[in-house]
C-alpha positions in Angstrom: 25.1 17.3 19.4 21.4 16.5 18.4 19.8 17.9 15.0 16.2 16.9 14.0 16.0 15.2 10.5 13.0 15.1 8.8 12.7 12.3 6.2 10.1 11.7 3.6 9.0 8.4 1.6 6.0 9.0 -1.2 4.7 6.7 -3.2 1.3 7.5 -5.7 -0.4 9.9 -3.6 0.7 8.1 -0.3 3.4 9.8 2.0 5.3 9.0 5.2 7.3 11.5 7.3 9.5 10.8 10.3 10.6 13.5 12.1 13.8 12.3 14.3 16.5 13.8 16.4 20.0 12.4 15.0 23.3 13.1 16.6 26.5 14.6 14.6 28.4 11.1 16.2 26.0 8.8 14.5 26.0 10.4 11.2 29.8 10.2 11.0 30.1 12.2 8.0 27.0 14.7 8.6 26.1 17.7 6.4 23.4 19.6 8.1 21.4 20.9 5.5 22.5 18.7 2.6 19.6 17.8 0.9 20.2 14.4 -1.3 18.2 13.8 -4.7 15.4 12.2 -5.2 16.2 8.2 -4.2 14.0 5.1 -5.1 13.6 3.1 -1.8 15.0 -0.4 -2.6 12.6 -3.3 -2.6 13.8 -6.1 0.0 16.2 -8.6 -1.8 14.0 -11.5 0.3 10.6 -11.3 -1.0 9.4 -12.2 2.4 7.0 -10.7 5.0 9.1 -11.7 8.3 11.1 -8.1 8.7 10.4 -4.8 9.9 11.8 -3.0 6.8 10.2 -5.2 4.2 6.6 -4.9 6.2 6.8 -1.1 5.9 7.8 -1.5 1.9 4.8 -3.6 1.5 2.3 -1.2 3.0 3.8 1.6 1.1 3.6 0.2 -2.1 0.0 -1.0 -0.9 -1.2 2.6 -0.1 0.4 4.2 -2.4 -1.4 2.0 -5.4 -4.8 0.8 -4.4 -8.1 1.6 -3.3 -11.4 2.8 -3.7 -12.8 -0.2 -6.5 -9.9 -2.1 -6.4 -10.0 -5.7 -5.4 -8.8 -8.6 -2.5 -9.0 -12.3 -4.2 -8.2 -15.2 -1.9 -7.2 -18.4 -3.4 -7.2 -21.8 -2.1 -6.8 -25.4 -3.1 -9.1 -28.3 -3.3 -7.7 -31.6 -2.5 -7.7 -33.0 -5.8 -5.4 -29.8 -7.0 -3.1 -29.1 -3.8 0.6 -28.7 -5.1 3.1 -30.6 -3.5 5.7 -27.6 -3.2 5.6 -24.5 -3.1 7.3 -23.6 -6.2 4.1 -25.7 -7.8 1.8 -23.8 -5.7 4.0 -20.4 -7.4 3.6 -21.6 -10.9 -0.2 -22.3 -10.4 -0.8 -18.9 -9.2 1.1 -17.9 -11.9 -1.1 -19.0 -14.6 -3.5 -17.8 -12.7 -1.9 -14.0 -12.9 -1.8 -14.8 -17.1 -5.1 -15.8 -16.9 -6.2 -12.1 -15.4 -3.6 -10.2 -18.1 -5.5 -11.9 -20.9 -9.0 -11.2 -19.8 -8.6 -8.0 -19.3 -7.0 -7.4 -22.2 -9.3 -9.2 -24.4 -11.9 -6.3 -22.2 -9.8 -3.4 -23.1 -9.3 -2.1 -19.9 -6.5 -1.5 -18.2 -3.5 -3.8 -17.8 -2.9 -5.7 -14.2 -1.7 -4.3 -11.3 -0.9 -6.5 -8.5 0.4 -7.3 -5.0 0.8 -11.4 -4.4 0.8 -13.1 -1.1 1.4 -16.4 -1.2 1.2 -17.7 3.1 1.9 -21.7 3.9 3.7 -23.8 6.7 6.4 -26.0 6.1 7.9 -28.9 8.5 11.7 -29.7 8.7 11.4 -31.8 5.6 9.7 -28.8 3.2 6.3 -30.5 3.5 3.3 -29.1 3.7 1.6 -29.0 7.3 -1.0 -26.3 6.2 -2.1 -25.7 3.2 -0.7 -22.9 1.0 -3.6 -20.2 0.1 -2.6 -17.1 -1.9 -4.0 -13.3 -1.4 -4.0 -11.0 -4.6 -4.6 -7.4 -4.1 -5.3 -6.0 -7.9 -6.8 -3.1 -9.7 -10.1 -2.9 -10.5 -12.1 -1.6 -13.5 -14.2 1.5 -13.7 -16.8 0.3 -17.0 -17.8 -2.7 -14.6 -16.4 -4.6 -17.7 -14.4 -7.1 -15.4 -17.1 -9.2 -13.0 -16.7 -10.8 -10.2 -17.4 -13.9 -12.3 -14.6 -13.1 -14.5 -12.0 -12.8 -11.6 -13.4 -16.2 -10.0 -14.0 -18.0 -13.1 -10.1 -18.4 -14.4 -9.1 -19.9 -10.6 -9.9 -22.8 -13.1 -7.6 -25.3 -15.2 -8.7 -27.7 -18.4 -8.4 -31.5 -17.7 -7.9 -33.4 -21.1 -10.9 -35.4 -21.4 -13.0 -33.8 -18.6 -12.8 -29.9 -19.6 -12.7 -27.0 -17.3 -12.9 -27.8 -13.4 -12.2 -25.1 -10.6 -8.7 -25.5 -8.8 -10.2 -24.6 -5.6 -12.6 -21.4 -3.9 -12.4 -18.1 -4.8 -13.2 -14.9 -2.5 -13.5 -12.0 -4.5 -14.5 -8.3 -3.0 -14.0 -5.0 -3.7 -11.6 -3.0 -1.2 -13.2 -1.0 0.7 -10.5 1.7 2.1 -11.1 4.1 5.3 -9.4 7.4 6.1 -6.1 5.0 6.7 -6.3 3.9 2.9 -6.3 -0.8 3.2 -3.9 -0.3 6.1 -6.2 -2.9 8.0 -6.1 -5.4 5.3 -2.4 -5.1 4.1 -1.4 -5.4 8.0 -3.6 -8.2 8.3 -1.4 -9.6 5.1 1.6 -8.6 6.8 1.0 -9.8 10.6 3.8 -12.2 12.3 3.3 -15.3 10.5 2.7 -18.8 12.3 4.4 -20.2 9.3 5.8 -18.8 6.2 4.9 -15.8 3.5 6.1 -14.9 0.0 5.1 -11.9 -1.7 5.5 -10.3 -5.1 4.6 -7.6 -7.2 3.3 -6.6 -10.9 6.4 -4.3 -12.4 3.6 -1.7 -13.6 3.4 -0.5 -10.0 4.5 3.0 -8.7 7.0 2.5 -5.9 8.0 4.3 -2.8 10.9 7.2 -3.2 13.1 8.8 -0.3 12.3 12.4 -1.0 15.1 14.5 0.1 15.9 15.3 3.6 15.8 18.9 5.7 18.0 19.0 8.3 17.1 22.6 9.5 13.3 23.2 9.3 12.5 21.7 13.0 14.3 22.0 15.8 14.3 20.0 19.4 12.4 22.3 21.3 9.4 22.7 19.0 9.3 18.4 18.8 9.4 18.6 22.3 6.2 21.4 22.5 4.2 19.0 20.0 4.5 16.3 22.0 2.8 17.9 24.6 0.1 19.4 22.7 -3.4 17.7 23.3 -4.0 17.1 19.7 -0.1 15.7 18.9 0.3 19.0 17.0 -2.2 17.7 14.3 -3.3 21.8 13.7 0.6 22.6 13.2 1.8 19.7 11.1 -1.9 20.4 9.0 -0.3 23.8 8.2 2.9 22.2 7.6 1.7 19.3 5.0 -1.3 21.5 3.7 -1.8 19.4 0.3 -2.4 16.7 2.4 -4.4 14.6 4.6 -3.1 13.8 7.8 -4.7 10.0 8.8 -1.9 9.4 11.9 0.2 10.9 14.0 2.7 9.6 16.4 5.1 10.3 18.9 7.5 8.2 20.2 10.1 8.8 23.0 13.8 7.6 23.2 15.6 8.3 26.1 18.6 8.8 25.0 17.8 11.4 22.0 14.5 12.3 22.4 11.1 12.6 20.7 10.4 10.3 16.8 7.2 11.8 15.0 6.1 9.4 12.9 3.0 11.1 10.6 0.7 9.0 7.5 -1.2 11.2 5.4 -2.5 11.4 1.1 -2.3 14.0 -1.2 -5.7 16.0 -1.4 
C-alpha cells in the first residue's frame, strides 16, 4: 500500500518540501498520520563535499543564511607562502577567519558568519598536485563600515624584520542572489570535485530542521493530476505554501511507486 509523505526541511527563511509516495512495507513500523517534533537535520560527520546528503546540507545552510550584501572571498597562495599540507593550509585560513572576528569587532558590527571551502588535489603520497585555494562565503555589513579593503587587507601575515606582506590574491564581491537565492554559486562550490574539498562552518549560523511530517494531506491521485498540469501545479502548491515564494518545482517519476515533488521556495 502506497501513502504520500510530505516532508519539510527550513532553515532561516529558506524551505524544502518533498512530496513522495512511501509504501506501509518500507516504513516497517508506519504510523500514518504521526506527526514527529520538530528535529534538527544532522550536519555530515565528514566535512566533505563528495556526497549527495552533505551537498543538499550545504545549500541549505547556504540559502537559508546569506544573501542580498553578503559576500564571496576567494583565497589563494603565492609561491613564497604555499603550505606544504593541508592542515597548514587550514591553520592559515584560520588566522585568516580571527583576523575577520577582530576587525569587525573593533567596527562594532556584527559578529562573523561563515561558510569555508577549502578545494585542493592531493597525489598518492598527500602532496600537493594543485594548489589549495579556499572560498569564504560571510556576512556582510549594512553601515558600509567593513570595505572591501578591510576584507582583502588581513589575507596578509607580519614577517619579522620585513613587516606586513600579502599571503597571496584576494577576490572579494558582494553576492548578488536571484529568485533561487546563491544556488548558482553554492552549486558551483559544491560541483563533483576533480580533486578534494573540505568545508566548515561559523557555529553562529541557523541550521536546517526537519519540520514534522503529514502523512494525510495529499493523496496519489492528486500527485498524479499535478504532474500533468502545464504549469507543474505551481497555482495549487502557491495556495498551498501561501507565505511563500515558490523559486522551483519538480517532478520526478519512479516506476515502481510513482510521482516525487521536489518544491524550493522563501518565506515572504
Amino acid at each position: 500500500m502506497v501513502f504520500i509523505r510530505e516532508k519539510k526541511i527550513a532553515c532561516g527563511n529558506y524551505m524544502e518540501v518533498d512530496i513522495l509516495p512511501r509504501t506501509i512495507e518500507a516504513e516497517n513500523v508506519a504510523r500514518r498520520g504521526a506527526r514527529r517534533k520538530k528535529e534538527r537535520v544532522s550536519a555530515p560527520k565528514q566535512r566533505n563535499l563528495n556526497e549527495k546528503n552533505a551537498k543538499r546540507y550545504f545549500l541549505e545552510l547556504g540559502n537559508g543564511n546569506f544573501g542580498w550584501g553578503d559576500w564571496h572571498v576567494t583565497l589563494t597562495y603565492s609561491e613564497e607562502f604555499e603550505p606544504a599540507t593541508v592542515d597548514e593550509a587550514e591553520h592559515e585560513v584560520g588566522n585568516y577567519i580571527k583576523r575577520l572576528k577582530y576587525k569587525r569587532k573593533k567596527l562594532g558590527i556584527d559578529p562573523l558568519k561563515y561558510i569555508l571551502v577549502s578545494e585542493y588535489k592531493v597525489d598518492e603520497n598527500g602532496e600537493f598536485t594543485t594548489k589549495i585555494h579556499h572560498h569564504l562565503i560571510m556576512n556582510g555589513d549594512e553601515s558600509g563600515a567593513l570595505t572591501r579593503d578591510d576584507v582583502e587587507d588581513v589575507w596578509s601575515k607580519r614577517i619579522k624584520g620585513k613587516g606586513k606582506h600579502p599571503i597571496g590574491l584576494v577576490n572579494s564581491r558582494r553576492l548578488q542572489p536571484n529568485e533561487n537565492g546563491i544556488e548558482g554559486l553554492l552549486k558551483y562550490l559544491s560541483k563533483d570535485p576533480k580533486g578534494k574539498k573540505r568545508w566548515s562552518a561559523s557555529r553562529n549560523l541557523k541550521v536546517p530542521f526537519k519540520l514534522p511530517t503529514n502523512d494525510t494531506f495529499y493523496r496519489k491521485s492528486k500527485i498524479e493530476k499535478l504532474a500533468m498540469q502545464p504549469d507543474q501545479g505551481r497555482e495549487y502548491f502557491e495556495r498551498r505554501y501561501k507565505k511563500f515564494r515558490i523559486s522551483k518545482i519538480e517532478f520526478f517519476y519512479y516506476e515502481r511507486t510513482g510521482w516525487h515533488v521536489y518544491l524550493k521556495m522563501w518565506r515572504i
